[in-house]
Legacy VTK file of the C-alpha trace (Angstrom):
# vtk DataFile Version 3.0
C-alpha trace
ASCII
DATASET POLYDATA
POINTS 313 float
-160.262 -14.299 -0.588
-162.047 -17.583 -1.284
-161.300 -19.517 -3.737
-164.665 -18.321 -6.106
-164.388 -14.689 -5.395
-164.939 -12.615 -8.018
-161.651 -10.973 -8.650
-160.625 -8.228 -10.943
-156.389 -8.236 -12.295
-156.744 -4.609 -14.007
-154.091 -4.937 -17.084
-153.355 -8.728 -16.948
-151.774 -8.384 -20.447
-149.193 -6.453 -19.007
-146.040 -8.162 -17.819
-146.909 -7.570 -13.706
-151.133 -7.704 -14.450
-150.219 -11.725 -16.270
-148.257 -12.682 -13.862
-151.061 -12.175 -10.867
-153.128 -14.069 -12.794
-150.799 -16.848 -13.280
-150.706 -17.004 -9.350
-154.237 -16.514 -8.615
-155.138 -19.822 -10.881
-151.912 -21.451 -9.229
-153.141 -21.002 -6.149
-156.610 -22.603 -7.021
-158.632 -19.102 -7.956
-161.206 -19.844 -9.974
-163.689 -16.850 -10.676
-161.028 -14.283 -12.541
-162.600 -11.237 -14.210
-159.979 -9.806 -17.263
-160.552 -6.788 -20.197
-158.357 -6.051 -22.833
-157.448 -2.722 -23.517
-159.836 -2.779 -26.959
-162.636 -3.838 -24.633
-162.081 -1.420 -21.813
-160.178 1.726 -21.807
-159.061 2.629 -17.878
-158.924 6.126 -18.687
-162.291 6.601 -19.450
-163.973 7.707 -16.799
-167.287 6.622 -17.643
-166.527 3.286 -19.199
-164.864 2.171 -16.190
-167.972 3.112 -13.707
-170.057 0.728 -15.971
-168.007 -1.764 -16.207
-167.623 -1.632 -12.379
-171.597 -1.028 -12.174
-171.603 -4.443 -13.958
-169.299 -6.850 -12.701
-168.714 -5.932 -9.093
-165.855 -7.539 -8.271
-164.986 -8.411 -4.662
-161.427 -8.102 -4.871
-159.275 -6.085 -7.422
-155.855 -6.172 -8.011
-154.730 -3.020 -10.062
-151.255 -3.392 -11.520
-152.034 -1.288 -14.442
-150.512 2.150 -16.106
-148.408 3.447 -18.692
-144.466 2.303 -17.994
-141.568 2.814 -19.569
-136.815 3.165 -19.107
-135.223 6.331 -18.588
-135.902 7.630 -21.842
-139.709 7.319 -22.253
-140.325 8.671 -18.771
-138.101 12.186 -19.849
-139.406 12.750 -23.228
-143.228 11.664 -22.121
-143.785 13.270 -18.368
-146.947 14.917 -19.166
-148.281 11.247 -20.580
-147.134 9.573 -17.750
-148.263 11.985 -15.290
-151.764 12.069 -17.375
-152.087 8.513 -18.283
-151.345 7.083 -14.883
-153.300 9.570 -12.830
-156.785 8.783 -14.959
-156.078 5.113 -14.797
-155.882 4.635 -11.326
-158.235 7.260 -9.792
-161.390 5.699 -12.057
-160.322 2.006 -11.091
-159.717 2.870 -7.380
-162.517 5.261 -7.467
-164.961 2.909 -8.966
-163.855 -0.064 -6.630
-165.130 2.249 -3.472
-168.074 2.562 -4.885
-169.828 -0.548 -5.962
-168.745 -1.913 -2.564
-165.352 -3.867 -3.641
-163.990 -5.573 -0.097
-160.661 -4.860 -1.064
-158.312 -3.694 -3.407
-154.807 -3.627 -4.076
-152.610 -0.980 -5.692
-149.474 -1.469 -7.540
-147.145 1.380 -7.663
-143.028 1.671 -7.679
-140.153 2.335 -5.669
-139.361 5.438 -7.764
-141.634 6.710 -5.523
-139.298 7.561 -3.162
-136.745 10.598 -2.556
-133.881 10.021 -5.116
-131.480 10.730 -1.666
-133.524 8.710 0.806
-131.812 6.801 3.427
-130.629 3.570 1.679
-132.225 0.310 2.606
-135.358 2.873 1.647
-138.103 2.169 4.516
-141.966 3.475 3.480
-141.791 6.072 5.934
-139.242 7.950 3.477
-141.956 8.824 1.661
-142.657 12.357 0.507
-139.270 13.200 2.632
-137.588 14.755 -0.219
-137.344 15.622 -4.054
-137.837 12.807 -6.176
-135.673 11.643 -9.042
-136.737 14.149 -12.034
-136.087 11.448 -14.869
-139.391 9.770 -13.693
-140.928 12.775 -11.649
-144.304 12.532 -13.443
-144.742 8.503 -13.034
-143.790 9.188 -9.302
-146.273 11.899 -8.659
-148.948 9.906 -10.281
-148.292 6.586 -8.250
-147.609 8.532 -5.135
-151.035 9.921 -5.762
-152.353 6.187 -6.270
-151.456 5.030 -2.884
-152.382 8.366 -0.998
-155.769 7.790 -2.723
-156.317 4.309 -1.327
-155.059 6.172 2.279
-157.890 8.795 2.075
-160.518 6.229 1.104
-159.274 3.898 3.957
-159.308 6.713 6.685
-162.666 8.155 5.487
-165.097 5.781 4.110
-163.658 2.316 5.898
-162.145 0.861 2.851
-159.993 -2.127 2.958
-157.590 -0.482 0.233
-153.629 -1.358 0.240
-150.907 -0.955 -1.815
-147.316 -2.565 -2.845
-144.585 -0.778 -4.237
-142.085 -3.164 -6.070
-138.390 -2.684 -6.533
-136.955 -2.754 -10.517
-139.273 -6.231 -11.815
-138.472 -8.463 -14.976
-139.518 -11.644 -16.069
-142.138 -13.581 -18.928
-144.349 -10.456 -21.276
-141.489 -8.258 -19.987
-140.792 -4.958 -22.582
-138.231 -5.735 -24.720
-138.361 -2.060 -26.918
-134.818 -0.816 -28.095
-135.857 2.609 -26.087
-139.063 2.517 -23.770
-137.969 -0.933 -22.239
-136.023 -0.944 -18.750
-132.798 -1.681 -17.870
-132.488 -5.371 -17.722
-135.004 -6.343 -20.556
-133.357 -3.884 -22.689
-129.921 -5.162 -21.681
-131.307 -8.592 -22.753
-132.037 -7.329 -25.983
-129.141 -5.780 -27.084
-126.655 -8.820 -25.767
-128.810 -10.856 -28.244
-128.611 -8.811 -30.828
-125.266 -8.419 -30.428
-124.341 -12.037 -30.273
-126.600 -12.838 -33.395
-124.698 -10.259 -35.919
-121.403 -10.811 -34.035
-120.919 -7.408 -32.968
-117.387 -6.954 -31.097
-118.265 -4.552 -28.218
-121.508 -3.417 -26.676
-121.911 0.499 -25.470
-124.503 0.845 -21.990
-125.585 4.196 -20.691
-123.937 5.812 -17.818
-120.667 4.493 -16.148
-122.193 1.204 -14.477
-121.826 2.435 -10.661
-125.809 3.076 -9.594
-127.078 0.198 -7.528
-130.136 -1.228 -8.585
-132.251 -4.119 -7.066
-134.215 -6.332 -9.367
-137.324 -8.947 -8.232
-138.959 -11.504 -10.514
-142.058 -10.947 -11.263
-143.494 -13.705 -10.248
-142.494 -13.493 -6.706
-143.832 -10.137 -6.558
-147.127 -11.917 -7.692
-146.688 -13.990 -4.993
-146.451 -11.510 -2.675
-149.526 -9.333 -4.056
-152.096 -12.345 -3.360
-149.978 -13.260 0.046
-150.797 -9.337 0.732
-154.410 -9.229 -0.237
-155.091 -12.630 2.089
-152.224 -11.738 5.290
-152.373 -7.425 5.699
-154.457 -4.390 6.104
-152.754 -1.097 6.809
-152.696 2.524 4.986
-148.997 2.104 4.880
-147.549 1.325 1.607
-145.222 -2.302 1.864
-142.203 -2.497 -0.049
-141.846 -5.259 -2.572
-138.075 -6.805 -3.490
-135.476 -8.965 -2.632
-133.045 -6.738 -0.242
-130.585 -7.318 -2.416
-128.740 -5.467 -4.821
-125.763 -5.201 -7.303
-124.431 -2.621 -9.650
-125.105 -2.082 -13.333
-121.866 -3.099 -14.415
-122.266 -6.361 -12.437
-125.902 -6.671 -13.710
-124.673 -6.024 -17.492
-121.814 -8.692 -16.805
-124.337 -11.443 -15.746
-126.903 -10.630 -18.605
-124.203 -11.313 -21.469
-123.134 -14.662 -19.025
-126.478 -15.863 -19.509
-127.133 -14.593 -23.284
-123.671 -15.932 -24.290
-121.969 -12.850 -25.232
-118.430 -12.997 -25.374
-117.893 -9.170 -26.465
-116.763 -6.316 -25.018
-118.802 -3.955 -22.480
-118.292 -0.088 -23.206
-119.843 2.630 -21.579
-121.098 6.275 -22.218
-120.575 8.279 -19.426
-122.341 10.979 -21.125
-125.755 9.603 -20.386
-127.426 9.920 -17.256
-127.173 7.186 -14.545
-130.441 7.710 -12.599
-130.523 7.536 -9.269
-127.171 6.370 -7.697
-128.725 3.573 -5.481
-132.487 2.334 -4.697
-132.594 -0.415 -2.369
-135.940 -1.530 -0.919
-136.116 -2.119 3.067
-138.188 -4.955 2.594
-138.382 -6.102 6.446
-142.343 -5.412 6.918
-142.784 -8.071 3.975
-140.551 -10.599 5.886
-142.130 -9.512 9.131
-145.928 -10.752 7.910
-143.843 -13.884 7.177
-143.129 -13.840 3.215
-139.843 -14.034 1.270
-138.949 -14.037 -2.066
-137.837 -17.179 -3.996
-136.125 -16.422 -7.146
-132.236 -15.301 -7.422
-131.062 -13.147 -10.053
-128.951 -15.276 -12.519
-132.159 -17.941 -12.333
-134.864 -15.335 -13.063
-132.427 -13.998 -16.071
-132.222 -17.108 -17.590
-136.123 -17.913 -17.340
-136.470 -13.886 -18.585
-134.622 -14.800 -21.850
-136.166 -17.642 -22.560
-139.419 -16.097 -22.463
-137.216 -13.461 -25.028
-136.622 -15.912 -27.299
-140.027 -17.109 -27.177
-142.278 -14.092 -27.346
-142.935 -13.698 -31.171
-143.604 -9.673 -30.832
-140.595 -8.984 -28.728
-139.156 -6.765 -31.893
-142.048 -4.741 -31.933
-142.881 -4.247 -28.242
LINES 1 314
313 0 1 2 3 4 5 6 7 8 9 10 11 12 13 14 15 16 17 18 19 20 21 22 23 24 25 26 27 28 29 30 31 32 33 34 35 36 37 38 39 40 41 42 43 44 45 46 47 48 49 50 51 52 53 54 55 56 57 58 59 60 61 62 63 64 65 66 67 68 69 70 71 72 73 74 75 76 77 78 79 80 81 82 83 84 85 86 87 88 89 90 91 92 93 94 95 96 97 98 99 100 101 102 103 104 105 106 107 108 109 110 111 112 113 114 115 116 117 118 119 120 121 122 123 124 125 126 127 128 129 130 131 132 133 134 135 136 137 138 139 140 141 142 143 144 145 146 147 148 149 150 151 152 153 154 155 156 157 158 159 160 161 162 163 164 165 166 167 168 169 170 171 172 173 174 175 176 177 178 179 180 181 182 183 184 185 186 187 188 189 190 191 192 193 194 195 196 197 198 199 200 201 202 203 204 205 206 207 208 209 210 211 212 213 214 215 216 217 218 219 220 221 222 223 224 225 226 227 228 229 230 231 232 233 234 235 236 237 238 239 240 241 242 243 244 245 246 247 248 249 250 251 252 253 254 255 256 257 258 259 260 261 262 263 264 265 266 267 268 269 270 271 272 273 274 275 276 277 278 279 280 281 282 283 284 285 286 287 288 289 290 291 292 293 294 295 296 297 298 299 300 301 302 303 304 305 306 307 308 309 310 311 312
């Protein structure tokens, strides 16, 4: 990319979509093309052909969907599955054909088998059942990336994609029940430690192993991507590293300053017992993250305490 391409960052309210903008214009990008969801709906088919029809953009990063924790993606499959799927098949679609150079895809590491081989390499895809708390999300990414596949393999595109391990940091979702683990974690250690509550109950029994990636680096890595690889391979995006829930619900109260105790209900559903990202094709092309855990926390709860609608998000 030069440094005045026109360049597209589908959903750059969102909490991934603001923080590739934040690294384009770090990095000296000048010529950024940005719609609000009031100006341009991504599931409409036809709004999104003009727009493309329009603007042209040479480069399009497309980070944008419908997300949600454990509980939106089980009570709201059909959304997700819908939602998702029309999003990203008018963008990508629409890219191929007003002659975008190239584009890259954002999907998720719940892509992947719930039992694949742990650190999960992006050959595992489609190598087993998926995890059924986020089946619909999966399918709909999964069909994302195949997309920009196809496209590459029969029409030449330059179309890649980057599938992130569990992300948090600044215009994170903070909701009591649609956010994800950490942010929500955040939340409720707050809370918590505002009305002096004694103890603090967490889903599950704390065992799964999760890996978690601040989303700036992963920003990082989508513009290092769009500027250093080409491939119809999916490359995983994370940190290699990994610790369990009870360790990661430990180290949020550390940083919140909650002195309570931590309970947990093992009638609620874990997830997936581990899903670590093999994440040696990213170091191969010669990139690595920056940010460790406890650092990006901190900097995540700031922006918490910060972010004026985090009550209503």
């Amino acid at each position: 990319m030069e440094k005045n391409s026109k360049i597209y960052v589908a959903g750059h309210r969102g909490m991934v979509g603001s923080a590739i903008v934040r690294e384009l214009q770090r990095q000296g990008y000048t010529n950024l093309v940005v719609r609000t969801h009031a100006e341009l709906d991504l599931a409409r088919q036809a709004d999104v052909e003009a727009f493309f029809a329009v603007e042209k953009p040479e480069y399009v990063f497309h980070p944008a969907g419908k997300v949600g924790g454990i509980i939106a993606n089980q009570t709201a499959m059909a959304d997700f599955l819908y939602e998702n799927l029309m999003i990203e098949m008018n963008v990508i679609n629409a890219a191929w054909k007003n002659g975008c150079k190239k584009l890259l895809f954002l999907g998720s590491s719940c892509i992947y088998p719930r039992m694949a081989p742990q650190p999960i390499r992006e050959e595992a895809l489609l190598t087993s059942a998926l995890e059924k708390t986020n089946e619909g999300y999966a399918l709909a990414k999964i069909s994302g990336l195949k997309y920009c596949e196809y496209l590459n393999r029969q029409y030449g595109t330059d179309f890649i994609s980057v599938m992130p391990t569990n992300l948090y940091g600044p215009n994170d979702n903070y909701h009591p029940e649609h956010s994800h683990v950490l942010p929500a974690l955040i939340r409720r250690f707050h809370e918590a430690k505002v009305a002096g509550v004694p103890s603090v109950t967490c889903w599950g029994d704390g065992s799964p192993l999760r890996e978690f990636m601040y989303v700036d680096d992963l920003a990082n890595l989508c513009v290092f991507l769009m500027n250093n690889y080409s491939g119809d391979e999916t490359v995983n995006g994370g940190t290699g590293k990994e610790l369990t829930i009870k360790e990661l619900t430990e180290l949020v109260a550390k940083v919140v300053g909650y002195k309570g105790a931590i309970l947990w209900d093992t009638s609620k559903p874990n997830g997936t017992p581990r899903k670590l990202l093999d994440v040696s094709k990213a170091t191969a092309l010669g990139w690595h993250y920056k940010t460790e855990l406890e650092d990006g926390i901190r900097l995540a709860y700031e922006d918490f305490l910060t972010n004026p609608m985090r009550a209503e998000r």
